[in-house]
N, C-alpha and C positions, 0 to 999 in steps of 0.2 A: 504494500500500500504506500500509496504517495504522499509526503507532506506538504500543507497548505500553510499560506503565510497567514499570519496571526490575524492580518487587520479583514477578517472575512466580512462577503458582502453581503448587506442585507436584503433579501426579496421580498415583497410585496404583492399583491391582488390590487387592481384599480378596479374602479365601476365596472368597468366594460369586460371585465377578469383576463384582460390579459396580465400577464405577469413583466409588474416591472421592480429597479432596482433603486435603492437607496442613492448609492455613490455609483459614479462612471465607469464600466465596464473596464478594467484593466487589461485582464488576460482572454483569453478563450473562452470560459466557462464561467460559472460561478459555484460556491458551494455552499451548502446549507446541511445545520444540523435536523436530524429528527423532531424537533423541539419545533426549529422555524418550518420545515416543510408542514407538520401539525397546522400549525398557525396560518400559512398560507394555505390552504385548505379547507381550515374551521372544522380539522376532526383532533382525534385523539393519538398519542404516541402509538400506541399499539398497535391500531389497525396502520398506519404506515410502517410499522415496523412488518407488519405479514406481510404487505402488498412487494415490499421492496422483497422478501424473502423470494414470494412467488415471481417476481419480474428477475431474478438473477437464476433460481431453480429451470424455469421455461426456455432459459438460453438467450432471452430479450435482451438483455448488456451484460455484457462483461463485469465481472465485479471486481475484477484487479484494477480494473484501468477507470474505473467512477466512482470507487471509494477513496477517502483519503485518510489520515491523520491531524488533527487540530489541539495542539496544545491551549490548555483557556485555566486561567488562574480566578479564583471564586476567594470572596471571605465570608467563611463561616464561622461566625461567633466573631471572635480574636484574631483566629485563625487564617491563615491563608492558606487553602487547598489547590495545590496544582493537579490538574486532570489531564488527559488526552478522552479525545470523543473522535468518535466517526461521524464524515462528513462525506453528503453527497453528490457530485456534480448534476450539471443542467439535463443531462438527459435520463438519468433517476427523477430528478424534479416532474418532469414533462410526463416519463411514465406511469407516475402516480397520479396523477392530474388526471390522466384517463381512467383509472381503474377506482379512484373513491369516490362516494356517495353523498355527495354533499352539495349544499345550492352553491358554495364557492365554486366548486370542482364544475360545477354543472354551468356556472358562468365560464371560466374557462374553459373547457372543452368550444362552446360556443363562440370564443374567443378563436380557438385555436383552429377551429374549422373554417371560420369565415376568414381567419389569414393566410391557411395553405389554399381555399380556394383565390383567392387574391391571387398566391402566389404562381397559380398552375393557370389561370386565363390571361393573365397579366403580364407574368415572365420575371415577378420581382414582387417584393413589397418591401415598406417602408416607414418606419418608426418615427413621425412627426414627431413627439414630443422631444427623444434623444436626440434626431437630429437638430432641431431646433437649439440643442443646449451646446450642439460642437459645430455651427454652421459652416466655418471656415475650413475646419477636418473634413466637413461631407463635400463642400464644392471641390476642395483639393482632392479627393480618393475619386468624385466626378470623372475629374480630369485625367488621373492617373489612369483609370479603367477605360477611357477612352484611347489612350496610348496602348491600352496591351489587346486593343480590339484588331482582328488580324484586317488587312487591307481588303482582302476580298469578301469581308464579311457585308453583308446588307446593309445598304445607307441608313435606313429604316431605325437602326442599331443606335448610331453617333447621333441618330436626328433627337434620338429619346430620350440621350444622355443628355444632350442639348439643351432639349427641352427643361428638361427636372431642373439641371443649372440654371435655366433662365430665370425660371420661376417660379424655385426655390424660397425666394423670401415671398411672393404670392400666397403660397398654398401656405406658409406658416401663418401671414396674417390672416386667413380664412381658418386657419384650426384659430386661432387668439378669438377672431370671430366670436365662435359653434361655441367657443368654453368661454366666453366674457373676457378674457385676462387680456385686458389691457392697462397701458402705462396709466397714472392719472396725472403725473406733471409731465411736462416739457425738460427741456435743457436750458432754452438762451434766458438769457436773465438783465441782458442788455436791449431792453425794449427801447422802440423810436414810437413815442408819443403821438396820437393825430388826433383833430378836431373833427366836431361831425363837418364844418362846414369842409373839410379840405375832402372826405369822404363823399360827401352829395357834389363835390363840385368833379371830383374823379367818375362818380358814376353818370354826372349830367354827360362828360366828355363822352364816354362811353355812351349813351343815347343819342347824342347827334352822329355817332360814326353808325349806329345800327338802324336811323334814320336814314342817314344819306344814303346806303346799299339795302331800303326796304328791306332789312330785315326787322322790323318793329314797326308797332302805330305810336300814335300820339299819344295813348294811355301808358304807354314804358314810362316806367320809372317816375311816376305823377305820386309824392306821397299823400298818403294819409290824412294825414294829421302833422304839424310841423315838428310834433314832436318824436316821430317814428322813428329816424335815423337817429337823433340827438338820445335818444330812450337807448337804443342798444349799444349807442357807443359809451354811455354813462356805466350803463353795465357794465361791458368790457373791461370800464378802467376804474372801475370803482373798489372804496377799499375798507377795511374793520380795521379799528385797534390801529390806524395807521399802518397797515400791513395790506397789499391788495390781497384780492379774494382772488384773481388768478394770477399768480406770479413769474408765471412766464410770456415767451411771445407765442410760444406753439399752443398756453391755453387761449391766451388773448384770438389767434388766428384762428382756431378753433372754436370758439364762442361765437366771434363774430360770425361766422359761416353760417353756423345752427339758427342763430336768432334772425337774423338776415332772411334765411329763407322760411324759419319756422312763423316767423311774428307778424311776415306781411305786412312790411312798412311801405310796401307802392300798390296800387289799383293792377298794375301788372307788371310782370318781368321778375318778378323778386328770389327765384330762382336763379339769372341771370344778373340780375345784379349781387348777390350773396357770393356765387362763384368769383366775380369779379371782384369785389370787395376784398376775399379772402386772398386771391393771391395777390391784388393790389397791395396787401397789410404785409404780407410775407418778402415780398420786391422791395418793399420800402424797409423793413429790417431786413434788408439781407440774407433772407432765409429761403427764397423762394428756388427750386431746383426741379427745373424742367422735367429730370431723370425721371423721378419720384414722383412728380404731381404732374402725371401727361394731360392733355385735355382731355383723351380718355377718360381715365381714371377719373379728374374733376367734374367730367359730367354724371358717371358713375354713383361718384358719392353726394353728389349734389340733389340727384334722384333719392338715394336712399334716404337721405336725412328729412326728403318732404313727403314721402309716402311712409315715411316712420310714427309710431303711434307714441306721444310724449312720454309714456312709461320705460323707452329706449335711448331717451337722452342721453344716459353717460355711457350708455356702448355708442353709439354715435358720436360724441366726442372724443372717446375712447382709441376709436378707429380712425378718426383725425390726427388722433397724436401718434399713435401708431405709425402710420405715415409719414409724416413729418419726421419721426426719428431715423429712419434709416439711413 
């Protein structure tokens, strides 16, 4: 039997029962005592202790090569008890995960089914969360695996790897999405101050340029009430305790955007003018980055934020600042 280094890693069950890890996969494998596999499970030592009997009895793994040795120091009483315990790699893990009875085991398996079928229509699958926490290691192995792809092999191949690298940080800000986790501040903290007037006088500009190429009527950009714009730019920059209430410029850009298009301060356009507004605020701090905020995309989230029902607000902002971080 093999020894394993002290600082072993912890596994876990998530929602969805696939099986994940505490700390970042080091080596090949991971090991786990009786105790943990019990626990990732939610059964009892014993019945893991038969199942593993019967999985190395049937000839299903090896048992030299997936057991280990783990020294682990305990204090008992006064005492400190040095032990050794058997510990069992990732594919002991996995074979018990099929063979016990339990709603955990019974999330996982259905975990594990719908990722080998991923894996067999697909030709891959792929761990959003992990990857997410080493992005720069996944685009670089991207890359690597593309180098060891033979010449004659299918364009089809490099198009896909391609692909995944492109947009890579896409599909992570859609998993941030689906699970809420997004940032709640910004970075810049060197805000550049504006007036409503200097705000309605940028968006008036912008109505005569979408006038004179009939793309708008006469109702663009006509406010409300005089106090429409002046109302959310008070907001934006308003503050408690001498502290503002959003401290940076990506919540300040992000605020304006929401309220702009949510609050309907013109008879029409205010969609079009919100989008303009925001990255007008973000060019004028210095923040504004083509790369990241395409027109695409800005029409995109300019939509979502108006067909969003108010109880979505700070995922909506959320996914503003999101963006803006990258």
């Amino acid at each position: 039997m093999k020894k394993t280094p002290q600082n072993s890693i912890v596994v876990y069950q998530s929602k969805t029962g696939a099986i994940e890890f505490k700390e970042d996969l080091k080596g090949e494998t991971i090991w786990g005592s009786l105790q943990q596999i019990a626990d990732l499970f939610d059964t009892n030592k014993s019945g893991i202790s038969r199942h593993i009997k019967n999985i190395f009895e049937s000839g299903e793994l090896d048992e030299g090569s997936t057991v280990a040795k783990n020294a682990t120091v305990q204090m008992e009483g006064s005492r400190t008890i040095k032990r050794t315990i058997e510990v069992y790699n990732l594919d002991v893990v996995l074979s018990v995960g099929y063979r016990v009875n339990s709603i955990k085991a019974t999330l996982f398996r259905k975990w594990a089914t719908r990722t080998l079928r991923e894996h067999i229509t697909q030709g891959y699958t792929i761990n959003k969360k992990r990857i997410s926490q080493n992005l720069n290691q996944f685009l670089k192995a991207v890359d690597d695996v593309k180098l060891l792809l033979p010449s004659n092999n299918s364009v089809d191949t490099k198009e896909l790897m391609d692909l995944i690298a492109t947009f890579a940080k896409t599909w992570l800000s859609l998993e941030a999405y689906d699970s809420a986790k997004f940032p709640e501040k910004g970075l810049s903290k060197d805000e550049v101050l504006f007036t409503a007037e200097e705000l309605t006088g940028a968006i008036s500009t912008l109505r005569k340029e979408l006038l004179s190429k009939k793309e708008a009527t006469e109702l663009f950009a006509n406010e409300r009430s005089h106090h429409g714009v002046h109302g959310i730019v008070g907001n934006i920059f308003q503050s408690f305790g001498g502290e503002d209430l959003y401290s940076t410029v990506e919540e300040k850009a992000a605020h304006l955007l929401y309220f702009m298009v949510k609050d309907h301060p013109f008879t029409d356009g205010n969609k079009r003018s919100g989008a303009f507004a925001f990255i007008w605020y973000l060019q004028k701090s210095g923040l504004l980055n083509p790369l990241h905020i395409t027109p695409e995309t800005l029409t995109t989230l300019t939509l979502l934020i108006a067909e969003s029902p108010a109880k979505e607000k700070d995922r909506m902002i959320g996914l503003v600042l999101l963006l803006l971080r990258k």
